[in-house]
N, C-alpha and C positions, 0 to 999 in steps of 0.2 A: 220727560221734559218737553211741553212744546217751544216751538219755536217760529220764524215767519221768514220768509224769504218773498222779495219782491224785483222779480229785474226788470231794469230798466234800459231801454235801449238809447246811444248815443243821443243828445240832443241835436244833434244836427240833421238826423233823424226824423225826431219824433215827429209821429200826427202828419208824416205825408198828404194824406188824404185831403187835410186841411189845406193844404198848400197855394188853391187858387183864391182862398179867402184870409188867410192868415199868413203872416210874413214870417220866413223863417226863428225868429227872435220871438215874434207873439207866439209861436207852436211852443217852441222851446218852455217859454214862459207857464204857456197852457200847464204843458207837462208837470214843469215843475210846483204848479199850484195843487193839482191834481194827488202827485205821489208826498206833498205835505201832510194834504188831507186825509191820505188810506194811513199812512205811522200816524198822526193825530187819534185816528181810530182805534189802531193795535194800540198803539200805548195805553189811551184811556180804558182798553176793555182790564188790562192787568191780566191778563190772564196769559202770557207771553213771558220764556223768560228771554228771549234774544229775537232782535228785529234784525233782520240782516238786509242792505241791499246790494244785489250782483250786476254790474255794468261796467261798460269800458271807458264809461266816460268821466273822469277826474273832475269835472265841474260836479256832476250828480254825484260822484262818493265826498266828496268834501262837502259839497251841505248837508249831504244826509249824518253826516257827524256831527254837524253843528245841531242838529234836531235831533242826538240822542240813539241816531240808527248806527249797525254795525256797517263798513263800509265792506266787501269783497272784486277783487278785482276780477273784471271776466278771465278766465285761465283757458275757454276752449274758443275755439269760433264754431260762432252757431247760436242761436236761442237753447235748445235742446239740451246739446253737448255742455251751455256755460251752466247751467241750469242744474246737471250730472253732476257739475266738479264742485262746486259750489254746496250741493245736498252733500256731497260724500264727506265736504268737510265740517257739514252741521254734525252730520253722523258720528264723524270722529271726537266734535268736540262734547258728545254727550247729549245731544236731541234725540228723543224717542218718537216725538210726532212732528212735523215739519208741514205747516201751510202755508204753500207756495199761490202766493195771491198777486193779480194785475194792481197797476200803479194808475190805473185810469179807471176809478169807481166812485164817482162824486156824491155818490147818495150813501154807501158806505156806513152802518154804523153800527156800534158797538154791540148790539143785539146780534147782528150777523154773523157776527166771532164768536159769541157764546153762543150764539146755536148749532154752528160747526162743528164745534169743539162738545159740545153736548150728543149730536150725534155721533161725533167716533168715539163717543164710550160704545157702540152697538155695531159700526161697522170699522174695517178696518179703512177703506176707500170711501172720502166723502167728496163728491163733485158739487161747484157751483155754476150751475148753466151760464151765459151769455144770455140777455133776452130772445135771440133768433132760436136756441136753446140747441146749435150747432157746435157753440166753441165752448170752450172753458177758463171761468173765470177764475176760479180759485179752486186749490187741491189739497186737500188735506190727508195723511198718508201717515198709517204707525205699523213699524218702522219708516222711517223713510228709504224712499228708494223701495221698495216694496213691491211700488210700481214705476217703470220707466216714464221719463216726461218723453209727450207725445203731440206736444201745444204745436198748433197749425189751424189751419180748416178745416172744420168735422171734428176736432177731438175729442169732445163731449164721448161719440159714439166710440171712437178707437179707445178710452181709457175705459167706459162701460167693458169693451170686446173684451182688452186685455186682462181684467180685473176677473170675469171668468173663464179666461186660458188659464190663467193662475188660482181658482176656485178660492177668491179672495170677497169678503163680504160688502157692499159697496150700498151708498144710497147717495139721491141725490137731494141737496139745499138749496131751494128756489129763494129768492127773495128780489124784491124791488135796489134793494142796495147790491146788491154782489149781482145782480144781472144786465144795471144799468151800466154802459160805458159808452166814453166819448169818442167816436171816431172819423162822424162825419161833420157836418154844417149841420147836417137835420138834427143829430143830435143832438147840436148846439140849442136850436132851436127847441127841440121838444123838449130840453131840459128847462131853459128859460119859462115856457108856455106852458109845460105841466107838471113838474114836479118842484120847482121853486119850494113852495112850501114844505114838502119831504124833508129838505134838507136839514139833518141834525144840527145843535147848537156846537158844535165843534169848532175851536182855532186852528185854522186860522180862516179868516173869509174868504169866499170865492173872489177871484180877481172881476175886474170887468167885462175880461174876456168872457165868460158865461153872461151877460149878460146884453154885450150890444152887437151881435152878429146879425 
């Protein structure tokens, strides 16, 4: 049985980065347009039987119920750790393959998930780069927990390393949708300026934040 897992960190939080251009409430907002758009995706691919999202934050599990998602409450402190408890109880309740994917992926679409999920018929480990092709966008893992979450800086390499510590079969899925995300102003920008058009016919529309930075 697959399944999806998406954390999301506190909105009071989110999109730091953003913060000398965007006002705490527009990041928030950001966000929460953003992790609409990635369940809009899984939903529409069908190919999911449980979307879960894991955060501590009681505004993001209460709409993501309204939109259809399983809510989970963070149980550990930590990205990592919440990430652990969270798998172990996909695990328990019957998930054989678990993709643990980011909540800031605006090009996102539903090809991306079937071909994820197409490749780990062949490996057991399938990685989705970051565009800098440093970090890790999305993880796809049968059994779950298979492999330990290692999400940080550099992960990309550290879930390759640990995948042959463990002589586990692994490949990696490039694409324009699961590499793209939003974390700076320039992104903001390069997204507005080049990829506009990319953007799948998915509900719900991008707010205006993508578009007047």
């Amino acid at each position: 049985m697959y399944t999806a897992l998406i954390p999301v960190k506190s909105l009071n939080e989110a999109k730091s980065r953003l913060a000398t251009h965007l006002t705490q409430a527009q990041r928030a907002a950001l966000m929460l347009d953003m992790l609409h758009h990635v369940l809009c995706i899984l939903q529409a691919s069908n190919a999911l039987e449980r979307i879960s999202v894991v955060s501590s934050d009681r505004r993001v599990l209460e709409q993501i119920q309204a939109w259809g998602a399983h809510a989970r409450v963070e149980e550990e402190t930590g990205h990592n750790p919440a990430l652990t408890s969270a798998a172990t109880r996909e695990l328990a309740e019957g998930t054989t393959a678990l993709l643990t994917i980011s909540a800031d992926l605006p090009l996102l679409q539903v090809n991306d998930i079937h071909g994820m999920i197409e490749q780990s018929k062949r490996s057991v480990v399938v990685l989705a780069p970051s565009q800098d092709r440093t970090g890790t966008n999305a993880l796809l893992v049968h059994p779950p927990l298979a492999l330990p979450y290692t999400f940080g800086l550099g992960s990309l390499q550290r879930y390759i390393s640990e995948s042959r510590i463990r002589q586990l079969s692994s490949d990696l899925y490039t694409s324009v949708g699961l590499g793209f995300d939003i974390d700076t102003v320039d992104d903001l920008v390069t997204f507005r300026h080049n990829h506009l058009s990319l953007r799948p016919s998915c509900y719900p529309p991008f707010s205006p934040l993508f578009f007047n930075i």
